[in-house]
DSSP file (Angstrom, degrees, kcal/mol; ACC not computed):
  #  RESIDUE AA STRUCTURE BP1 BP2  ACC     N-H-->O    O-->H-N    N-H-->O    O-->H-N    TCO  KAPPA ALPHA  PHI   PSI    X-CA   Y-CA   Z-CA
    1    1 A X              0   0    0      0, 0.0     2,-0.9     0, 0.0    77,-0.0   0.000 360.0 360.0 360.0 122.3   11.8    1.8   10.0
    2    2 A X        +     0   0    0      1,-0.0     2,-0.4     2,-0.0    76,-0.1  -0.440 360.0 106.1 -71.7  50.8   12.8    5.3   11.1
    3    3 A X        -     0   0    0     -2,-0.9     2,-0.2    74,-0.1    -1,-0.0  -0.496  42.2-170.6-147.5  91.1   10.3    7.3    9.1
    4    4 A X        -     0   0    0     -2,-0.4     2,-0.2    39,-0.0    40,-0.1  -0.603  17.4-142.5 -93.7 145.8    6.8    9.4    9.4
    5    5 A X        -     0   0    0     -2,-0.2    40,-0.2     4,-0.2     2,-0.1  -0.566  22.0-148.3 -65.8 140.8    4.6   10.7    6.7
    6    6 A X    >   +     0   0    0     -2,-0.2     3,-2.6    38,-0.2    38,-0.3  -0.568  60.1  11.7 -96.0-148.3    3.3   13.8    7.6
    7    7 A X  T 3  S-     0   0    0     39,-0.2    39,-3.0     1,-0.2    -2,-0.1  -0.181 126.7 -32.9  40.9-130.2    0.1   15.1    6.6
    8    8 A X  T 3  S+     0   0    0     38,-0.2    79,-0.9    37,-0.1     2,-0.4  -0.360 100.6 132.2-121.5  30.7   -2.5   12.4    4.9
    9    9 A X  B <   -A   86   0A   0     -3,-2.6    35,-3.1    77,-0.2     2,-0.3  -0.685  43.4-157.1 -95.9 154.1    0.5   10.7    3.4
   10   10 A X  E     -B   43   0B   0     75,-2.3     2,-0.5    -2,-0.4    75,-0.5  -0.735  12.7-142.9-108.4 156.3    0.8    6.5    3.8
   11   11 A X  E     -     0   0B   0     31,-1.2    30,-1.3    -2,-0.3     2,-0.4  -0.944  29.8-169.5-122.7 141.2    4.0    4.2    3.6
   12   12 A X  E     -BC  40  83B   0     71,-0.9    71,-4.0    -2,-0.5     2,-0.2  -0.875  21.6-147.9-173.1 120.5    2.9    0.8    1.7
   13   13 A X  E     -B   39   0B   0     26,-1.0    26,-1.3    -2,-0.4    69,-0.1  -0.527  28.0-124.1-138.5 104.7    4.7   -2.2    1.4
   14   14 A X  E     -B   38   0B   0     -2,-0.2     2,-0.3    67,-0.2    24,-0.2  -0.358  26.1-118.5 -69.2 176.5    3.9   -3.9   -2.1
   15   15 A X        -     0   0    0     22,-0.9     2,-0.3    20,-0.1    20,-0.1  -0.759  40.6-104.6 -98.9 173.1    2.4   -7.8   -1.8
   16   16 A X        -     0   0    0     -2,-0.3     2,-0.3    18,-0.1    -1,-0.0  -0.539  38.7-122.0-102.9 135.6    4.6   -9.7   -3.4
   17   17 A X        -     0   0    0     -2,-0.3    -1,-0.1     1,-0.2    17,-0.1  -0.594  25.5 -95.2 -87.8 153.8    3.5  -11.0   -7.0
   18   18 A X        -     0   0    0     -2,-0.3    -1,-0.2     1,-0.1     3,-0.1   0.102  20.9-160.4 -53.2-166.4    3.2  -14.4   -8.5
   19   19 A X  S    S+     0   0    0      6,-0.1     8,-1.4     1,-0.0     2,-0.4  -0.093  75.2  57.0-135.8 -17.7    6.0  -15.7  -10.3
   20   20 A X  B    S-F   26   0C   0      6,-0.2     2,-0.3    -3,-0.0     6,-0.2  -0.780  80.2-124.2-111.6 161.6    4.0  -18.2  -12.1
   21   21 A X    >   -     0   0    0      4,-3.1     3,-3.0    -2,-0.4    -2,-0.0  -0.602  38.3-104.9 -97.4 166.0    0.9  -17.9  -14.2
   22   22 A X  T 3  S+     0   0    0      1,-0.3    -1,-0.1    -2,-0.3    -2,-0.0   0.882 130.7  57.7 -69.3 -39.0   -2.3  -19.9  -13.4
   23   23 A X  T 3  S-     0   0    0      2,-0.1    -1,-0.3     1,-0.0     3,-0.1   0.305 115.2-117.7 -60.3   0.9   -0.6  -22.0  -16.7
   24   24 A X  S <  S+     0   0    0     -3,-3.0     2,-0.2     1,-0.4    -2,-0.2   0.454  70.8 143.3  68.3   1.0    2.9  -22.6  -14.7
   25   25 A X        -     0   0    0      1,-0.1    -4,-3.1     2,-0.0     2,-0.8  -0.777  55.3-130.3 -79.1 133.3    4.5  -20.4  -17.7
   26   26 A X  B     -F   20   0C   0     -6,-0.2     2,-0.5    -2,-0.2    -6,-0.2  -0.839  13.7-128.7 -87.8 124.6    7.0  -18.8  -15.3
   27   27 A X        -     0   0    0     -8,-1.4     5,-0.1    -2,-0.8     4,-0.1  -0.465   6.7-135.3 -32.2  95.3    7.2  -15.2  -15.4
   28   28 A X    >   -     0   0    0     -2,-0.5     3,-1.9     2,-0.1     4,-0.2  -0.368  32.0-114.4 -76.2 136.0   10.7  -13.2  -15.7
   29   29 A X  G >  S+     0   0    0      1,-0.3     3,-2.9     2,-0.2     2,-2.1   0.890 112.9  61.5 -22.9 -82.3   10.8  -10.0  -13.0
   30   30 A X  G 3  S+     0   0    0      1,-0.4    -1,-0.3     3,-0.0    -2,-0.1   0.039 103.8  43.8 -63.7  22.9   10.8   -7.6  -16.3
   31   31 A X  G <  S+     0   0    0     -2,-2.1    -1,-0.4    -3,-1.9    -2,-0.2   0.296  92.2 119.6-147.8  20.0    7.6   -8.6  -17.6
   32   32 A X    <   -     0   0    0     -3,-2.9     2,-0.2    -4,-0.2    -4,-0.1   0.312  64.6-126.9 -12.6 178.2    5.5   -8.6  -13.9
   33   33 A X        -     0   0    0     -3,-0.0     2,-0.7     0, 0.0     3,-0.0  -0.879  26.7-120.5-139.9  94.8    2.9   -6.7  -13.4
   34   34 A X        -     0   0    0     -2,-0.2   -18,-0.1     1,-0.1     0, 0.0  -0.412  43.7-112.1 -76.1  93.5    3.7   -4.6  -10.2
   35   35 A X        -     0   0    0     -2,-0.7   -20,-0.1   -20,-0.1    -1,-0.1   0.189  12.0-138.7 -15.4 134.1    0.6   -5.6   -7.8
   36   36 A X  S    S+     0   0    0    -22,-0.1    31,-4.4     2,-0.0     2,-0.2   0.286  74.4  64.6 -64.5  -6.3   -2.0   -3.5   -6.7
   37   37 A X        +     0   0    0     29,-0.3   -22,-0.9   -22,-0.1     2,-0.2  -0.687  56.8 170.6-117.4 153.0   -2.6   -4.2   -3.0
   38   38 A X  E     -B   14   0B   0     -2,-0.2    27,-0.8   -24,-0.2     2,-0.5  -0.919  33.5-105.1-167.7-174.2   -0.2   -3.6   -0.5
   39   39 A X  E     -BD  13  64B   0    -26,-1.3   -26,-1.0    -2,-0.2    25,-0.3  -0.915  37.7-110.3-134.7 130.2    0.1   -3.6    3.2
   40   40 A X  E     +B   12   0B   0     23,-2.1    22,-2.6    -2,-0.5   -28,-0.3  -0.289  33.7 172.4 -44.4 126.6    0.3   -0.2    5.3
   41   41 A X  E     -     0   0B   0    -30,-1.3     2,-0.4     1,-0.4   -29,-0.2   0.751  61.4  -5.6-137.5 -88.7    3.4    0.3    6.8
   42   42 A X  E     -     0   0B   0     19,-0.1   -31,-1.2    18,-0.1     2,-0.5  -0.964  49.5-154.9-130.8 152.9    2.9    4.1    8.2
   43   43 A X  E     -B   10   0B   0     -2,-0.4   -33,-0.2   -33,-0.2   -36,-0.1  -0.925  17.3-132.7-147.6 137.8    0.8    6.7    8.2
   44   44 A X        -     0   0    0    -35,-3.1    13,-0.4    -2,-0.5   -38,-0.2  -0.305  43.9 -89.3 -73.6 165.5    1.4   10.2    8.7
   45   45 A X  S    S-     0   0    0    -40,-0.2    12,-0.4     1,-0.2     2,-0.2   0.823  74.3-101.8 -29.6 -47.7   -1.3   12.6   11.7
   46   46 A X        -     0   0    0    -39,-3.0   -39,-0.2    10,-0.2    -1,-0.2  -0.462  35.9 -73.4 105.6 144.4   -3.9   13.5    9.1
   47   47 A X        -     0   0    0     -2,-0.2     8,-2.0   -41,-0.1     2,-0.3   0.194  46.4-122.5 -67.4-173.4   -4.8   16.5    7.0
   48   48 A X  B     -G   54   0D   0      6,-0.2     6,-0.2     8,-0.0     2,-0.1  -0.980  13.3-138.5-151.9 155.1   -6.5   19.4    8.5
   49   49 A X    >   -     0   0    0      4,-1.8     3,-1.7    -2,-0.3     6,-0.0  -0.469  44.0 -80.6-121.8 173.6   -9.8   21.1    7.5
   50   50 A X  T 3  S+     0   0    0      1,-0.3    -1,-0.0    -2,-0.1    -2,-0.0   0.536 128.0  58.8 -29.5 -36.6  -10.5   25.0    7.2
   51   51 A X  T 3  S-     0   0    0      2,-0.2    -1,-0.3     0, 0.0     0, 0.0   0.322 115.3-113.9 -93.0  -8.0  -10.9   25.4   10.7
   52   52 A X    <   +     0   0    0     -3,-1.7     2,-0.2     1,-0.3    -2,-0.1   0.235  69.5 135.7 101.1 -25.3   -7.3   24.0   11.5
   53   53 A X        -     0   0    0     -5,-0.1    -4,-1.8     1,-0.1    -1,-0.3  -0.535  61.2-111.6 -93.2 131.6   -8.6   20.7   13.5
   54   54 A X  B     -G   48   0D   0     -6,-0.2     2,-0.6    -2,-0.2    -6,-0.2  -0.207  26.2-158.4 -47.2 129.2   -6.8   17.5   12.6
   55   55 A X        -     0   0    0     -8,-2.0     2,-0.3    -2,-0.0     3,-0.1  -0.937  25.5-144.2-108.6 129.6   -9.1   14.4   10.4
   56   56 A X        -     0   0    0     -2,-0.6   -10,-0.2   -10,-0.1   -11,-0.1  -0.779  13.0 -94.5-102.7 174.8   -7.4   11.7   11.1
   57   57 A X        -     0   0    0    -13,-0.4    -1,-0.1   -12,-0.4   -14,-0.0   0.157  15.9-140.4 -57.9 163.3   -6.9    8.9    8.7
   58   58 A X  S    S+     0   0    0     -3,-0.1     2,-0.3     2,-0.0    -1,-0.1   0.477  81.4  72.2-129.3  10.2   -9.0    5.7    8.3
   59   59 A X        -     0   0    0     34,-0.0     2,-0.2     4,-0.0    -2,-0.1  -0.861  63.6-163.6 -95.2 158.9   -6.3    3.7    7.7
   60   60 A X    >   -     0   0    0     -2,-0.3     3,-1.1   -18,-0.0   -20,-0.2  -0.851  37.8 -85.7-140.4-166.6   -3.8    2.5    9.9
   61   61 A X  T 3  S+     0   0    0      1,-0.3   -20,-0.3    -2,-0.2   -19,-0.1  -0.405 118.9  38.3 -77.9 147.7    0.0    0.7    9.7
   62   62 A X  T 3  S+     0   0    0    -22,-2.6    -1,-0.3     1,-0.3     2,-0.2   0.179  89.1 121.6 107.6  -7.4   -0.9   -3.4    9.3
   63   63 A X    <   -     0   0    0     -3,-1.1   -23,-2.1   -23,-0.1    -1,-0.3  -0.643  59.7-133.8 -74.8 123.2   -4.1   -2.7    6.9
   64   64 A X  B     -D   39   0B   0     30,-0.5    30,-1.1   -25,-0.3     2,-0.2  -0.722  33.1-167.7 -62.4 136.3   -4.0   -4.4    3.3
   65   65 A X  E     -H   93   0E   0    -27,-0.8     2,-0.5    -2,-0.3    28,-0.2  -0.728  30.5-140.4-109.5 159.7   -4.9   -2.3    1.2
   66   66 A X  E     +H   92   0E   0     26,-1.3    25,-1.7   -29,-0.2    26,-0.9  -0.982  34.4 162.1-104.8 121.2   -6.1   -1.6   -2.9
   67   67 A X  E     -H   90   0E   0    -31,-4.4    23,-0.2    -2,-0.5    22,-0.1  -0.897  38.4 -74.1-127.1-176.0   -4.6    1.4   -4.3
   68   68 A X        -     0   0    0     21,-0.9    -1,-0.1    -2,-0.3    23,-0.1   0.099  33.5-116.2 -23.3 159.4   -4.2    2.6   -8.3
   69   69 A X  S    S+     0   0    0      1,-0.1    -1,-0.1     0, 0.0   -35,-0.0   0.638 119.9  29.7 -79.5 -18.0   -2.1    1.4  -10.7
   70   70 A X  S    S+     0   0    0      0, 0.0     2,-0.1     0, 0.0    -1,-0.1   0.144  95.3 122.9-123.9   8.8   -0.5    4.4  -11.1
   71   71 A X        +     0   0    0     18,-0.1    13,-0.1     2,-0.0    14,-0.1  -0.308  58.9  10.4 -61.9 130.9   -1.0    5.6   -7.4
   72   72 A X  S    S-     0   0    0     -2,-0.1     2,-0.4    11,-0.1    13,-0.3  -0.077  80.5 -88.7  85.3 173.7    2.2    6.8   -4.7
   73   73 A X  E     -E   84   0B   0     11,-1.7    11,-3.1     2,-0.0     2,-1.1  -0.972  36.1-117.7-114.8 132.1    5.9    7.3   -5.5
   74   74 A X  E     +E   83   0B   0     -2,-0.4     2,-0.3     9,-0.2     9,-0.2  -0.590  39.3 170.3 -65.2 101.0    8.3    4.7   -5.3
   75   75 A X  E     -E   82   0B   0      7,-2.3     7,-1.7    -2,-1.1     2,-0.3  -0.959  32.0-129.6-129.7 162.2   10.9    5.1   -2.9
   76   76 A X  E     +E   81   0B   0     -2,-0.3     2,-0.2     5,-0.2     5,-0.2  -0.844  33.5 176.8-112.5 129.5   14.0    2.9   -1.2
   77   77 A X  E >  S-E   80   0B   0      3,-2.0     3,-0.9    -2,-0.3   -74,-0.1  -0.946  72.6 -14.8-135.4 132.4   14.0    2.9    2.7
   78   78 A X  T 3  S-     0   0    0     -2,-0.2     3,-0.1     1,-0.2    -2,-0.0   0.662 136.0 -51.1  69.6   3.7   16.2    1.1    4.9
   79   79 A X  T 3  S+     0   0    0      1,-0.2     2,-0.4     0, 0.0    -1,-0.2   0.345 114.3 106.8 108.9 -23.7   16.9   -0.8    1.5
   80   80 A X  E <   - E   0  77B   0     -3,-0.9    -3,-2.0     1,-0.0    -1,-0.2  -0.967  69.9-101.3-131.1 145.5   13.7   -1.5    0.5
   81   81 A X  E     + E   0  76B   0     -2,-0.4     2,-0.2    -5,-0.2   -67,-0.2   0.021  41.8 164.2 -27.6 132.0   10.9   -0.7   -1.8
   82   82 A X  E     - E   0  75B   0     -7,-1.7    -7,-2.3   -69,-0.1     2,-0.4  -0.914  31.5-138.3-155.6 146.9    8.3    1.3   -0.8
   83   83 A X  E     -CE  12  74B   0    -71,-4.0   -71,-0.9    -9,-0.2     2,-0.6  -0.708  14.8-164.9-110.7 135.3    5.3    3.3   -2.1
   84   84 A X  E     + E   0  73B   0    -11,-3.1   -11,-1.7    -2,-0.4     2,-0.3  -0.972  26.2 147.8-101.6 122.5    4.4    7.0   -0.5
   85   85 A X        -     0   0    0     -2,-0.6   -75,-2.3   -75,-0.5     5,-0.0  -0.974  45.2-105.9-138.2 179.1    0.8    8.3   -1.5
   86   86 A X  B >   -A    9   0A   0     -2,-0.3     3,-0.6   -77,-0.2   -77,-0.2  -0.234  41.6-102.9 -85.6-168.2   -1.8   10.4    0.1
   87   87 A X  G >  S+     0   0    0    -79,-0.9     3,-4.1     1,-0.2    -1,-0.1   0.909 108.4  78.5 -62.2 -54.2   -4.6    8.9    1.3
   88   88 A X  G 3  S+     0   0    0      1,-0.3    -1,-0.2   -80,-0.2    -2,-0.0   0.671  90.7  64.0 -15.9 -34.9   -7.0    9.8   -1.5
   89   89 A X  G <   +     0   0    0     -3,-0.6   -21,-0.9   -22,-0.1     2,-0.3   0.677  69.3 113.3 -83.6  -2.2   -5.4    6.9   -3.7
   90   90 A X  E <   -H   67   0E   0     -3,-4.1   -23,-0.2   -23,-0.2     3,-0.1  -0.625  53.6-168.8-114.1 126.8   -6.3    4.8   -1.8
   91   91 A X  E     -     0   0E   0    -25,-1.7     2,-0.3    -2,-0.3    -1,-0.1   0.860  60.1 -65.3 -82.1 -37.5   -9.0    2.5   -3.5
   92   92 A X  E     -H   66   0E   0    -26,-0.9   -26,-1.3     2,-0.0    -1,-0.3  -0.828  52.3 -71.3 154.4 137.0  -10.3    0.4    0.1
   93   93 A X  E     -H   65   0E   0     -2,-0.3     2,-0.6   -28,-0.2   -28,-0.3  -0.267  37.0-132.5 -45.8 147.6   -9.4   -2.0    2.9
   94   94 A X        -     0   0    0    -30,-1.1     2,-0.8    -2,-0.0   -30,-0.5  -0.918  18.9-133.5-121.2 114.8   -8.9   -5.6    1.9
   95   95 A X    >>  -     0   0    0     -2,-0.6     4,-1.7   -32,-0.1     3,-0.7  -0.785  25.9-162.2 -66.0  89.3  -11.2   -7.6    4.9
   96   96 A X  T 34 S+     0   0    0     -2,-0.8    -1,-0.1     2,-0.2    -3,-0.0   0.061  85.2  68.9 -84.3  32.8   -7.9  -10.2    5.3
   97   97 A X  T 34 S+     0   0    0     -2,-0.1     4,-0.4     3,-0.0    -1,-0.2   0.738 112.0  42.7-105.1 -37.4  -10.3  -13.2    7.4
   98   98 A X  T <4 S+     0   0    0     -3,-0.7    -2,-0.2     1,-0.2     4,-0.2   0.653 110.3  54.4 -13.5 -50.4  -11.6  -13.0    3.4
   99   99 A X  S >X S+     0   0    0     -4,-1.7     4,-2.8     1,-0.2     3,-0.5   0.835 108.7  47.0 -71.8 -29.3   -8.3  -12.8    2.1
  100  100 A X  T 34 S+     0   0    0      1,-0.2    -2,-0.2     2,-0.2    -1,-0.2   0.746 103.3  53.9-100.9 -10.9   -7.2  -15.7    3.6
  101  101 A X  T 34 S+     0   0    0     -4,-0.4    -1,-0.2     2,-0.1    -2,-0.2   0.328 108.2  57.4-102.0  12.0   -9.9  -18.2    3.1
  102  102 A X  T <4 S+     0   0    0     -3,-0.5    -2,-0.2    -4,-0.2    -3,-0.1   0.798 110.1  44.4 -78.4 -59.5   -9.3  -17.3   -0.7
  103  103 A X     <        0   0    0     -4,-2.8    -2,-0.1     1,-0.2    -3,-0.1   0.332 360.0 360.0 -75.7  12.4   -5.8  -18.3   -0.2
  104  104 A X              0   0    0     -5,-0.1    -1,-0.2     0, 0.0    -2,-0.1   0.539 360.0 360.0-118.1 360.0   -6.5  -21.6    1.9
């Protein structure tokens, strides 16, 4: 991907949603639920405080993430979906050695 954030902005990747329900009723696309969680993609320098000097972020690109339901803008790069928001929406890290003894 050919693309930086600036500022305290993120690039985020949605996770991909079931298709089935915990009953096997499959789901049609148009009545999803667009996941919350997502995985960091890019991340712009960091904001800057009164004094001029750079904070950097405390996320970085490969991080799962939580964010809002109504968190970022949806934009297509390279072809694919992707959410921009600042950092600020961003709900918390997902510990993935956790995530993935959930999923085994």
């Amino acid at each position: 991907m050919k693309f930086r954030p600036l500022h305290d902005r993120v690039v985020i990747r949605r996770a991909e949603s079931d298709t089935k329900s915990k009953g096997g009723i499959i789901i049609p696309d148009n009545a999803k639920e667009k996941p919350q969680e997502g995985e960091v993609i890019a991340v712009g320098p960091g904001a800057r405080d009164e004094s001029g000097a750079l904070i950097a972020l405390d996320v970085k690109a490969g991080d799962l993430i939580l964010f809002g339901k109504w968190s970022g803008t949806e934009v297509k790069i390279d072809g694919e979906d992707l959410l921009i928001m600042k950092e600020a929406d961003i709900m918390g890290i997902i510990d993935k050695t956790i995530a993935t003894k959930k999923a085994a």
